[in-house]
FIGUVO-742989 format. One record per residue: chain; y, x, z negated of N, C-alpha, C in turn. Coordinates in Angstrom, 1 decimal. Each point is the difference from the previous one (the first is absolute). Layout:
N
pt chain:A; nyy:Y; nxx:X; nzz:Z; cayy:Y; caxx:X; cazz:Z; cyy:Y; cxx:X; czz:Z
...
This chain:
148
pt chain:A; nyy:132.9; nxx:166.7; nzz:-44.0; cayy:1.1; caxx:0.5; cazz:-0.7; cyy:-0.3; cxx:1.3; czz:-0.6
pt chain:A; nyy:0.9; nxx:1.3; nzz:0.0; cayy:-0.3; caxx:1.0; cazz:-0.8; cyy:-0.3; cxx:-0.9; czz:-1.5
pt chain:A; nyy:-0.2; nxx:1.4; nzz:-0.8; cayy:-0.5; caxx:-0.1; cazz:-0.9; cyy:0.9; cxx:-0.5; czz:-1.3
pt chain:A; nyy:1.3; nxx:1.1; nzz:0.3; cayy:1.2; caxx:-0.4; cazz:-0.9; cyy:0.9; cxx:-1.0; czz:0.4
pt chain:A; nyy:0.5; nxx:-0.7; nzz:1.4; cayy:0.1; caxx:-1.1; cazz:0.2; cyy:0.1; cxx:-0.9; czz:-0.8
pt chain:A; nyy:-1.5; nxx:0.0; nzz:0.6; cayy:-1.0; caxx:-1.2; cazz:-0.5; cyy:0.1; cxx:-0.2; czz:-1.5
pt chain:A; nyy:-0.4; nxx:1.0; nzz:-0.9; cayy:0.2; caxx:0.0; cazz:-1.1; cyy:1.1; cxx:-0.7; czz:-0.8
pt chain:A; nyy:1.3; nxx:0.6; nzz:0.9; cayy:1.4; caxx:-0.4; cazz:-0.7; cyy:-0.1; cxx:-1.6; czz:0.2
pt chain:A; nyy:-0.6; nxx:-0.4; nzz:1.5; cayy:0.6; caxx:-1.3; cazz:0.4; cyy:-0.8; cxx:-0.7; czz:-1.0
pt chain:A; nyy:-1.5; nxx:0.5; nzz:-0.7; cayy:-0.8; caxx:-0.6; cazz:-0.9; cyy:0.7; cxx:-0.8; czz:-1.2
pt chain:A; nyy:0.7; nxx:1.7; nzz:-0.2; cayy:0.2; caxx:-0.1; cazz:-1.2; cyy:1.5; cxx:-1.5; czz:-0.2
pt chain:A; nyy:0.9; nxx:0.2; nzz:1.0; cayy:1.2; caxx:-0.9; cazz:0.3; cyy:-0.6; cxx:-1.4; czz:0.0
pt chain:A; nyy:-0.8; nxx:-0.5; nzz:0.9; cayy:-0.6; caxx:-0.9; cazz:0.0; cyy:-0.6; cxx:-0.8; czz:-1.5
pt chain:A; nyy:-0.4; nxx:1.2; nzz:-0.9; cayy:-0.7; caxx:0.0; cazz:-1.1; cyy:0.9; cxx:-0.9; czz:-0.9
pt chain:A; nyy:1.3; nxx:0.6; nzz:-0.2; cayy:1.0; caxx:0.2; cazz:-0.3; cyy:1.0; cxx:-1.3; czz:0.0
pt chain:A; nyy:0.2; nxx:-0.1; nzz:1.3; cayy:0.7; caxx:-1.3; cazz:0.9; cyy:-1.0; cxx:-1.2; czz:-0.9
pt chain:A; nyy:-1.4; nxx:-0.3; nzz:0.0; cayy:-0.5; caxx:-1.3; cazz:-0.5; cyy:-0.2; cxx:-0.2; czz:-1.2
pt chain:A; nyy:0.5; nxx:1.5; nzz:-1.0; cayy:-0.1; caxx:-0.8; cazz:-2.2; cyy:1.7; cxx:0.1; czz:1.0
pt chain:A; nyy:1.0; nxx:0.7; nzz:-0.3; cayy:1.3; caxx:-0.2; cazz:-0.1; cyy:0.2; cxx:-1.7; czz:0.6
pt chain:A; nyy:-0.6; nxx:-0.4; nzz:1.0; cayy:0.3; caxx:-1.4; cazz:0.6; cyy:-0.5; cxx:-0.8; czz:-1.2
pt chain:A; nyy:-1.7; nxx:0.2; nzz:-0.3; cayy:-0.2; caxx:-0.8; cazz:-0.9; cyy:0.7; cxx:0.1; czz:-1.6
pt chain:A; nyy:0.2; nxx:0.9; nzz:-0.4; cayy:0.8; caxx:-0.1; cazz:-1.3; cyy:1.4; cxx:-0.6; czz:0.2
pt chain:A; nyy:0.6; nxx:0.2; nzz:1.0; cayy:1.1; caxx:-1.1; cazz:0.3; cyy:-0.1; cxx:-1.4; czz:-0.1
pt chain:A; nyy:-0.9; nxx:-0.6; nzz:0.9; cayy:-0.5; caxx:-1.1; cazz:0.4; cyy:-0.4; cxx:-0.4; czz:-1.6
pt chain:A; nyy:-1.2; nxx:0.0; nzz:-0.4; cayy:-0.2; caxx:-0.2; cazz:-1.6; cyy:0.9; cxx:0.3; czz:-1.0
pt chain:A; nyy:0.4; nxx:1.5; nzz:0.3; cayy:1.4; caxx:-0.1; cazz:-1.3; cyy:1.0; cxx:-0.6; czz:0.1
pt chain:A; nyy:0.8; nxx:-0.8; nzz:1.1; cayy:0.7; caxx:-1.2; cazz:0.1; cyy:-0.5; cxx:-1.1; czz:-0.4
pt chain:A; nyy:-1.0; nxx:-0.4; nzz:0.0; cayy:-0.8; caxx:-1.5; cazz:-0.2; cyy:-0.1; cxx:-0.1; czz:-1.3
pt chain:A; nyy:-0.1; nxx:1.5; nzz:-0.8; cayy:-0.3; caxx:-0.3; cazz:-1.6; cyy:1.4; cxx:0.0; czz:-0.5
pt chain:A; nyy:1.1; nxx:0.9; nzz:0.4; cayy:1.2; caxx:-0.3; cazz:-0.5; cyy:0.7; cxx:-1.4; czz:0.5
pt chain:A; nyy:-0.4; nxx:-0.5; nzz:0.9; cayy:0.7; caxx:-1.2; cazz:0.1; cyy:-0.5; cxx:-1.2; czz:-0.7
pt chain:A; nyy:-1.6; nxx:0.0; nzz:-0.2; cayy:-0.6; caxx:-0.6; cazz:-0.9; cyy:0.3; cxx:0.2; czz:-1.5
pt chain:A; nyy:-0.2; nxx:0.9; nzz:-0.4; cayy:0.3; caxx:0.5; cazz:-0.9; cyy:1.5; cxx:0.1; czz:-1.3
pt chain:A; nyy:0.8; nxx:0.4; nzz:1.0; cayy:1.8; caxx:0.0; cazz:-0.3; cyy:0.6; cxx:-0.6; czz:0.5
pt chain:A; nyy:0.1; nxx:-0.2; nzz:1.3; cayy:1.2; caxx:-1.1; cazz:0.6; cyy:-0.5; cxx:-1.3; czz:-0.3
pt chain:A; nyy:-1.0; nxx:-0.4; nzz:0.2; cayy:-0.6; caxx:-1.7; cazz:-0.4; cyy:0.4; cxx:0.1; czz:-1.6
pt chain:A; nyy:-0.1; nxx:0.6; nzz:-0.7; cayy:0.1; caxx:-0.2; cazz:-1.5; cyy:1.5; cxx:-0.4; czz:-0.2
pt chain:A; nyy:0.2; nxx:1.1; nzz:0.7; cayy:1.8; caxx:0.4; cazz:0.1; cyy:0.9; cxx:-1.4; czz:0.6
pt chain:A; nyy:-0.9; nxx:-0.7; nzz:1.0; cayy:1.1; caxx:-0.7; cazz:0.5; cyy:-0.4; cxx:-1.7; czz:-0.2
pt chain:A; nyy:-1.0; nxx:0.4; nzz:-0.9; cayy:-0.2; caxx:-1.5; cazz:-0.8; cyy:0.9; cxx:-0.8; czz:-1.2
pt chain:A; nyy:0.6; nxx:1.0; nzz:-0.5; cayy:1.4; caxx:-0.6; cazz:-0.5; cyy:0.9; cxx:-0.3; czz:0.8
pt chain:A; nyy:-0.2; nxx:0.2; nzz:0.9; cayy:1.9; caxx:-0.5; cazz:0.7; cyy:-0.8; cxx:-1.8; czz:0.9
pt chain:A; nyy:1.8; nxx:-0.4; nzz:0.2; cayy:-0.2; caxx:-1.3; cazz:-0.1; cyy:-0.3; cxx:-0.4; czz:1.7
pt chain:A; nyy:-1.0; nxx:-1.0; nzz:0.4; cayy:-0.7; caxx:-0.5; cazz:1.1; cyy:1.1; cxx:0.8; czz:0.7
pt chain:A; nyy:0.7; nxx:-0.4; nzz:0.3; cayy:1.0; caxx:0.3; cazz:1.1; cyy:0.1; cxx:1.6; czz:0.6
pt chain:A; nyy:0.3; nxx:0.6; nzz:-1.4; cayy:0.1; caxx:1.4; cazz:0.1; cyy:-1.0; cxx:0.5; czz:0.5
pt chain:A; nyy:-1.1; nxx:-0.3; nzz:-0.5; cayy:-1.5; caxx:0.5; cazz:0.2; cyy:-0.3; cxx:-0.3; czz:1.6
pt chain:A; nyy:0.4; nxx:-0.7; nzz:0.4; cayy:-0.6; caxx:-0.7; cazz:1.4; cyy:0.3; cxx:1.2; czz:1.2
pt chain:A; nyy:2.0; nxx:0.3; nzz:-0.3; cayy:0.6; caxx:0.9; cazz:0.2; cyy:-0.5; cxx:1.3; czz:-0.3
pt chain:A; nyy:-0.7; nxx:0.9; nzz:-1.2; cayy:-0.3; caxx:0.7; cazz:-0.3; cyy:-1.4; cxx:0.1; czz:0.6
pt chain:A; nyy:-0.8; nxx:-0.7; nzz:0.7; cayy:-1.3; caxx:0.0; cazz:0.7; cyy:0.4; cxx:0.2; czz:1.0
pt chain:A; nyy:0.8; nxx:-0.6; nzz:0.7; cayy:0.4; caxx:-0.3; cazz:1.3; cyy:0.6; cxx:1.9; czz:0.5
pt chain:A; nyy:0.5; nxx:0.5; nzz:-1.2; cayy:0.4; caxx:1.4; cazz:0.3; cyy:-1.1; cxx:1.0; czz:-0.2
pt chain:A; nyy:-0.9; nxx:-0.3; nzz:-1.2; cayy:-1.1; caxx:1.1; cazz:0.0; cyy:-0.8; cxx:0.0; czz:1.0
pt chain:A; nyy:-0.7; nxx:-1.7; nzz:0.4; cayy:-0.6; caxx:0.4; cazz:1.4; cyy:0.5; cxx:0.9; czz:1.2
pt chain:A; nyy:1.0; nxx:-0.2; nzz:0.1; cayy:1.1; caxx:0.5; cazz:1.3; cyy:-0.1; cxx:1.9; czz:-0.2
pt chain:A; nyy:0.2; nxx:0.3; nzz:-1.6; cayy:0.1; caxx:1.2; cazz:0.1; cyy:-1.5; cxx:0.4; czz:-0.4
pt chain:A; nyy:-0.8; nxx:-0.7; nzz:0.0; cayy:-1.4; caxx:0.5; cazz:-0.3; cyy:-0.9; cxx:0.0; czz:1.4
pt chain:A; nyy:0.4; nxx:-0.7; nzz:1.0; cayy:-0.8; caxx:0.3; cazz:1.2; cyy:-0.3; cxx:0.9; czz:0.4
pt chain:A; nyy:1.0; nxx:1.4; nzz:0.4; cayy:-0.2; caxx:0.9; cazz:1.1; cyy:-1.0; cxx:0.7; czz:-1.4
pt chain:A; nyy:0.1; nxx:0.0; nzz:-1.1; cayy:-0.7; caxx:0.8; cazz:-1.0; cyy:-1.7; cxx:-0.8; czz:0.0
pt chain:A; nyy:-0.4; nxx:-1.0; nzz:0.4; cayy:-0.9; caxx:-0.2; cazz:0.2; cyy:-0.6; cxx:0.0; czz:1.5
pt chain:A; nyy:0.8; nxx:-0.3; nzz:1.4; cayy:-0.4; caxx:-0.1; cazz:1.0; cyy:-0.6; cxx:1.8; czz:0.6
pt chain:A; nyy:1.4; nxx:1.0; nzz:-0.3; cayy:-0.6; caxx:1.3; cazz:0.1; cyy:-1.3; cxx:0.5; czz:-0.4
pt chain:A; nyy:0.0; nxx:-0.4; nzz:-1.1; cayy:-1.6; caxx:0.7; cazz:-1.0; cyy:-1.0; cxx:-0.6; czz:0.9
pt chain:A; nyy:0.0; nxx:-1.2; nzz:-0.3; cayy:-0.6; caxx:-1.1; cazz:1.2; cyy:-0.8; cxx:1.0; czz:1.3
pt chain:A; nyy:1.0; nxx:0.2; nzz:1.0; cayy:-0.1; caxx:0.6; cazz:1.4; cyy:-0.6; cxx:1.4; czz:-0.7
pt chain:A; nyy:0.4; nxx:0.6; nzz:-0.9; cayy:-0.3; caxx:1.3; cazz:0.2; cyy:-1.5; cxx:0.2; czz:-0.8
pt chain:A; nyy:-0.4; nxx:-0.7; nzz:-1.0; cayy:-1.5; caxx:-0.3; cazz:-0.6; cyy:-0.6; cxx:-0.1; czz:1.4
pt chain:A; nyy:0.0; nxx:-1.1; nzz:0.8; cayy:-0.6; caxx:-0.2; cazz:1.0; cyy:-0.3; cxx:1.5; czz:1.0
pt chain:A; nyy:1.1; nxx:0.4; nzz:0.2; cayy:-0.1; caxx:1.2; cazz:0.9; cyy:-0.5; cxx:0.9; czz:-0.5
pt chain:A; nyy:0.4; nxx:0.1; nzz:-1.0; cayy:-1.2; caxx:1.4; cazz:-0.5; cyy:-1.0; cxx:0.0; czz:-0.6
pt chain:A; nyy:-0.6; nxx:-1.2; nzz:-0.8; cayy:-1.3; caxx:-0.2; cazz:0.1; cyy:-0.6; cxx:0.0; czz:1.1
pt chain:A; nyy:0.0; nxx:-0.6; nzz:1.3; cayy:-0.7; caxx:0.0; cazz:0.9; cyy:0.1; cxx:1.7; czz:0.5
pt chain:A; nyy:1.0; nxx:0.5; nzz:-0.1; cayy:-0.4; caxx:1.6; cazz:0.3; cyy:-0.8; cxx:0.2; czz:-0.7
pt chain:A; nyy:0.4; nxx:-0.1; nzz:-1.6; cayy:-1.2; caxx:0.9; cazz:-1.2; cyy:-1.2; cxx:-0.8; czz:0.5
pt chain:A; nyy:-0.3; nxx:-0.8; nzz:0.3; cayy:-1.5; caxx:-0.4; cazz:0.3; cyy:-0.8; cxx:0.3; czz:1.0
pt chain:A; nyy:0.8; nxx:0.0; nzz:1.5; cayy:-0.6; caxx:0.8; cazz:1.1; cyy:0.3; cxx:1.4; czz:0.2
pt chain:A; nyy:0.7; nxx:0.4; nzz:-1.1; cayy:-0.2; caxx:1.7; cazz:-0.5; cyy:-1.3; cxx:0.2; czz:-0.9
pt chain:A; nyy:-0.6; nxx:-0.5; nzz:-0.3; cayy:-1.2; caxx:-0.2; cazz:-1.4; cyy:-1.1; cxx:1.0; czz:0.5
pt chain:A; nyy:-0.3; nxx:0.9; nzz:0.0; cayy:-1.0; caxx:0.6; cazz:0.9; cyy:-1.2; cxx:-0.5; czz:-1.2
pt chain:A; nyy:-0.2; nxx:0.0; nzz:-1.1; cayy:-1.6; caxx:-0.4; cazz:-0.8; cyy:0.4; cxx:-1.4; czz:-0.5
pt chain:A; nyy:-0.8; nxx:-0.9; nzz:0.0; cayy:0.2; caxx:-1.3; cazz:-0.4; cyy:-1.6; cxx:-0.3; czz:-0.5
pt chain:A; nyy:0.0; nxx:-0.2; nzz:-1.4; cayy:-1.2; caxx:0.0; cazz:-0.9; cyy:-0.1; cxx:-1.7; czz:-0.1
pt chain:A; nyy:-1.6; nxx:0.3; nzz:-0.2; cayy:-0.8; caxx:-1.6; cazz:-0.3; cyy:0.9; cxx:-0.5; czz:-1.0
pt chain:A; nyy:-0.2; nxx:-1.7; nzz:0.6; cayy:1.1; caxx:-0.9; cazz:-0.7; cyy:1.6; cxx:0.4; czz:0.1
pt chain:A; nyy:0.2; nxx:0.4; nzz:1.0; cayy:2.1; caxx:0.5; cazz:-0.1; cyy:0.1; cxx:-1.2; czz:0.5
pt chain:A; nyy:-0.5; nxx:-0.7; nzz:1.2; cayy:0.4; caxx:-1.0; cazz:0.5; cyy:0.1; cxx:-1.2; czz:-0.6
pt chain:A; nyy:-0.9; nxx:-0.4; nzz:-0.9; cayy:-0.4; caxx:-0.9; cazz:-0.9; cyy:1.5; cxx:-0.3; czz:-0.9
pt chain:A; nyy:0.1; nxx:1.3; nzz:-0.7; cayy:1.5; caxx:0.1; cazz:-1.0; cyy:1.0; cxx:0.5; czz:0.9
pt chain:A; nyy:0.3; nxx:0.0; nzz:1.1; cayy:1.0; caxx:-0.1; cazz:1.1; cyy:0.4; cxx:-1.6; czz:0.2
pt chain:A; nyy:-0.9; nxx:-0.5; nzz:0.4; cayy:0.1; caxx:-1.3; cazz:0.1; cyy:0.7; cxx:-1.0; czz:-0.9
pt chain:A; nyy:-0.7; nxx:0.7; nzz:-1.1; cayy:0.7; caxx:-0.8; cazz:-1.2; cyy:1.7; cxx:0.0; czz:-0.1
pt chain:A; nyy:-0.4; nxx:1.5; nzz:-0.2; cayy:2.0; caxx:0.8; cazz:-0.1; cyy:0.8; cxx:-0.6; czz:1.5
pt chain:A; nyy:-0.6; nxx:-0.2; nzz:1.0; cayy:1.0; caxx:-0.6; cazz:0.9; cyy:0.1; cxx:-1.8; czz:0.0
pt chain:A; nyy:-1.2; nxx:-0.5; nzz:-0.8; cayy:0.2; caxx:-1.5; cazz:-0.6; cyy:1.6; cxx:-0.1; czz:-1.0
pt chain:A; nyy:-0.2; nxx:0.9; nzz:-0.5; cayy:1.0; caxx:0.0; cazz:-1.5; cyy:1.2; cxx:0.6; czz:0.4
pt chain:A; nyy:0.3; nxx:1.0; nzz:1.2; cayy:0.9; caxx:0.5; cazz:0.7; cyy:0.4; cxx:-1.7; czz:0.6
pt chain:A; nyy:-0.4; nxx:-0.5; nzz:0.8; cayy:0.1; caxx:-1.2; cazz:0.9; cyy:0.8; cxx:-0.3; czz:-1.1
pt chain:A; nyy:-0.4; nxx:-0.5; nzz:-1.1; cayy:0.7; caxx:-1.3; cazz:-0.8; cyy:1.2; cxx:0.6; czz:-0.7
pt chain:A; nyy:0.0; nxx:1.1; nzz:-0.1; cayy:1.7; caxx:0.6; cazz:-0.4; cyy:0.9; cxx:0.1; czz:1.3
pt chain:A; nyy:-0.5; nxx:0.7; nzz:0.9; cayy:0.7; caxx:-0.6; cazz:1.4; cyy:1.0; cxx:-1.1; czz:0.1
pt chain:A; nyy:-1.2; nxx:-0.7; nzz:-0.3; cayy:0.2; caxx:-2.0; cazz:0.6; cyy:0.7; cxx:-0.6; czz:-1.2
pt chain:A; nyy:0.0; nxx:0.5; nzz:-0.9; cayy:0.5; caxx:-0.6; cazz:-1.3; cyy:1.9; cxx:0.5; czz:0.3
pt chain:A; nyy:-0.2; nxx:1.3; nzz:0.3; cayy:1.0; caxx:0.8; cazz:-0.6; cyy:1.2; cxx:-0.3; czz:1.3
pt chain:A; nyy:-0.5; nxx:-0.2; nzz:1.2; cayy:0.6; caxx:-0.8; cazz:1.3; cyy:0.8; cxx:-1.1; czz:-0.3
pt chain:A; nyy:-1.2; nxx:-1.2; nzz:-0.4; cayy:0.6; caxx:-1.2; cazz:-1.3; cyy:1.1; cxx:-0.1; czz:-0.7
pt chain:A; nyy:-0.2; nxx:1.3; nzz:-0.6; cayy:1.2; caxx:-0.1; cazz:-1.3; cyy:1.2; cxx:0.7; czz:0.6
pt chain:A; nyy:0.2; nxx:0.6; nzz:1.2; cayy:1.1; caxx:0.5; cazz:0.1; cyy:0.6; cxx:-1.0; czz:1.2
pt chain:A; nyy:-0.9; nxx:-1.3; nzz:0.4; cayy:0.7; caxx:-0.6; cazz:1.1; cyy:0.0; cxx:-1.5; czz:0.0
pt chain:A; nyy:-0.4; nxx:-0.4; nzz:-1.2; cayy:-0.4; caxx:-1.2; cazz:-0.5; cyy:1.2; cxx:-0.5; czz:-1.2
pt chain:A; nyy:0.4; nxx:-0.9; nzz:-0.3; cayy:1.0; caxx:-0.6; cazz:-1.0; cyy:-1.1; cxx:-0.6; czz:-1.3
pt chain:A; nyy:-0.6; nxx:0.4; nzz:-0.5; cayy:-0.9; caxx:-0.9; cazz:-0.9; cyy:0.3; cxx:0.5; czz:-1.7
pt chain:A; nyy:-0.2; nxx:-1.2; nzz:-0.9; cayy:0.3; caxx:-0.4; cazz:-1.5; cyy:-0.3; cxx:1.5; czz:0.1
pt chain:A; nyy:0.9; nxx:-0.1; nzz:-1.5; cayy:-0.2; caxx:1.6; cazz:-0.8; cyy:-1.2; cxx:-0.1; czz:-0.8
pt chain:A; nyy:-1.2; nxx:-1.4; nzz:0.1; cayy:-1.3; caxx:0.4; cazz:-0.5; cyy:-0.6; cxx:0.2; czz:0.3
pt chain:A; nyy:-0.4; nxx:-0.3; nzz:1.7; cayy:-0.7; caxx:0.0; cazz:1.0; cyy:0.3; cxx:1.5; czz:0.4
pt chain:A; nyy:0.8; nxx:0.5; nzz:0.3; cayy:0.7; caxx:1.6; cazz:-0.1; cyy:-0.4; cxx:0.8; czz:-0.9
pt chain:A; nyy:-0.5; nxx:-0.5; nzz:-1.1; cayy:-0.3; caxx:0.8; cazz:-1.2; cyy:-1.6; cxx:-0.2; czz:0.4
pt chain:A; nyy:0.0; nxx:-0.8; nzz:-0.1; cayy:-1.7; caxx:0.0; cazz:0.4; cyy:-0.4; cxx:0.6; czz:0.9
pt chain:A; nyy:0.4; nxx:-0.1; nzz:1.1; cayy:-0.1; caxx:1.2; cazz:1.1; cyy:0.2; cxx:1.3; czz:0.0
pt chain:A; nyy:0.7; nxx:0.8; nzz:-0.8; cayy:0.4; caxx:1.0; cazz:-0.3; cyy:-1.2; cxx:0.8; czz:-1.1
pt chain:A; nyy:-0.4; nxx:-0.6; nzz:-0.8; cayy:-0.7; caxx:0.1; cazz:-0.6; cyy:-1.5; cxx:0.1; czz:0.7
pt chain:A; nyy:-0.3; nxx:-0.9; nzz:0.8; cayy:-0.9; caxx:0.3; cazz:0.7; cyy:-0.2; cxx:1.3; czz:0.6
pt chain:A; nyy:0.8; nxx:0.2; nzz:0.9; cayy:0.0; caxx:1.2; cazz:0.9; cyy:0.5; cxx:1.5; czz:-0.9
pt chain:A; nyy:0.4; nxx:-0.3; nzz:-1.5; cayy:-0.1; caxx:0.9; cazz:-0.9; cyy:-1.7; cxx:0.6; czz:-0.3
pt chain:A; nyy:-0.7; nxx:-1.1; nzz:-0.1; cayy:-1.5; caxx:0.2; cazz:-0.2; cyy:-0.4; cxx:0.8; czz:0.6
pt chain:A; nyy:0.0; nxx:-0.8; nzz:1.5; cayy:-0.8; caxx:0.3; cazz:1.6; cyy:0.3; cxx:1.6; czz:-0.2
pt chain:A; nyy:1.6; nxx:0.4; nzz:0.0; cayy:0.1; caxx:1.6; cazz:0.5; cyy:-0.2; cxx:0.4; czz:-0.6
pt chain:A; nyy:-0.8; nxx:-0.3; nzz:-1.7; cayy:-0.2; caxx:0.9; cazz:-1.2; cyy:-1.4; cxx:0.2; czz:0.6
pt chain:A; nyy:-0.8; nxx:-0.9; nzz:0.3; cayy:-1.2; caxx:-0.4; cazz:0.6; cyy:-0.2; cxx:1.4; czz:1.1
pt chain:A; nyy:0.8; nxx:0.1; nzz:1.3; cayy:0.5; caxx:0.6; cazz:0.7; cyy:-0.4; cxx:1.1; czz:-0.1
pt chain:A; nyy:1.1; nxx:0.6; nzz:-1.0; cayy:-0.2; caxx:1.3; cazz:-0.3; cyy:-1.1; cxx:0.5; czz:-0.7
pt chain:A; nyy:-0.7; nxx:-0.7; nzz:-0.6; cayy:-1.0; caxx:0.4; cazz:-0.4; cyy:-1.2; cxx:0.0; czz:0.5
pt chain:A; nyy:-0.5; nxx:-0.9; nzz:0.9; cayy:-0.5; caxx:0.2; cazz:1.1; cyy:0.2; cxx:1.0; czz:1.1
pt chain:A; nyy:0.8; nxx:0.5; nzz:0.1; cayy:1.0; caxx:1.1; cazz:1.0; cyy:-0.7; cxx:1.1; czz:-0.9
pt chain:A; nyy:-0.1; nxx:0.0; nzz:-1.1; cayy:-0.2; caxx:1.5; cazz:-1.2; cyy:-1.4; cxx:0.5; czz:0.0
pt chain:A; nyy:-1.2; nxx:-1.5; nzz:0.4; cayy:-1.2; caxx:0.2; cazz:-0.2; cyy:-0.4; cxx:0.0; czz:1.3
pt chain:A; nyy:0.6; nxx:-0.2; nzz:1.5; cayy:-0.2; caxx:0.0; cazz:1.0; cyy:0.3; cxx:1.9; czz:0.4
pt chain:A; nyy:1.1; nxx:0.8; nzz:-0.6; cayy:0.2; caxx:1.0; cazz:-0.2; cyy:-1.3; cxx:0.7; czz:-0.6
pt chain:A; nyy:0.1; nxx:-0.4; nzz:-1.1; cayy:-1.2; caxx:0.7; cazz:-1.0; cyy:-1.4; cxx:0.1; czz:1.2
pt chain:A; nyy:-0.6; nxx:-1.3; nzz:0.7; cayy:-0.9; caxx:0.3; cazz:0.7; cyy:0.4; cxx:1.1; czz:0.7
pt chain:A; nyy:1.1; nxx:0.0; nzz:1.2; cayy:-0.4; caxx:0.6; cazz:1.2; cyy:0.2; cxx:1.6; czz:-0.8
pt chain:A; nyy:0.6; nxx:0.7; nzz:-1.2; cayy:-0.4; caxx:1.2; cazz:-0.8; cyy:-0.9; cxx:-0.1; czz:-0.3
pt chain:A; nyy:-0.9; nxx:-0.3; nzz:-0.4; cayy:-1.4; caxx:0.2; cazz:-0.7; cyy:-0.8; cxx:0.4; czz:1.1
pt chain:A; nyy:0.3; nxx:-1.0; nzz:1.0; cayy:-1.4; caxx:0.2; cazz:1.6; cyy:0.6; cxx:1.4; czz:0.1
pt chain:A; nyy:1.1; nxx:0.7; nzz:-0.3; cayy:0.4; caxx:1.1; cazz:0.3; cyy:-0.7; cxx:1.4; czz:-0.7
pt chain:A; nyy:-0.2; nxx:-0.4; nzz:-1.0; cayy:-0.4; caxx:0.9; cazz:-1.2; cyy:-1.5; cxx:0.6; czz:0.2
């Protein structure tokens, strides 16, 4: 690929996987967060109903990020032209902790389960992507420094 291309497609790709993941996690903490708090007052019935619709409208907001994390991480990775001692080690990790927000976050948008077991889940994969990103920050930080 030319130079500028390549660059732009870099940078889009770059781009394409926080906007996926800030969606992906910034739904999981607002739903955790405000709607579970929010829809713990209303009565079984309502609530069942009121899950039954958030899942429904919360899917394509999790399944897209979903497909598109995947796609463009695997570009940003077989784009990586320097890859410093130990990236794979805390790669490994970050795609362990990716896996379980995935799998969790699939769960919660296609599964009928208690609003504690839901909370507990939610919470979990709150961690993991805090986890995530932070890992993602010091995985960053390496491959700049091998640069420097």
């Amino acid at each position: 690929m030319d130079s500028i291309p390549g660059a732009v497609m870099s940078v889009l790709m770059r781009w394409l996987h926080i906007i996926s993941a800030v969606t992906l996690l910034g739904g999981v903490i607002y739903a955790r967060y405000v709607m579970a708090p929010a829809a713990a007052g209303l009565a079984e019935v309502d609530r069942q109903k009121f899950a039954a619709a958030a899942r429904e409208k919360m899917r394509p907001l999790v399944l897209v990020p979903v497909f598109t994390i995947v796609i463009s991480g695997a570009y940003n990775l077989v784009g990586k032209s320097n890859i410093p001692p130990n990236y794979f080690l805390w790669f490994g990790l970050k795609m362990l902790l990716a896996l379980h927000v995935i799998a969790v976050s699939f769960l919660l948008v296609r599964a009928s389960l208690t609003q504690e077991k839901n909370n507990r889940l939610m919470t979990g994969v709150v961690y993991s992507g805090m986890a995530v990103v932070l890992v993602s920050a010091y995985l960053r930080f390496l491959s700049n420094w091998l640069q420097s």
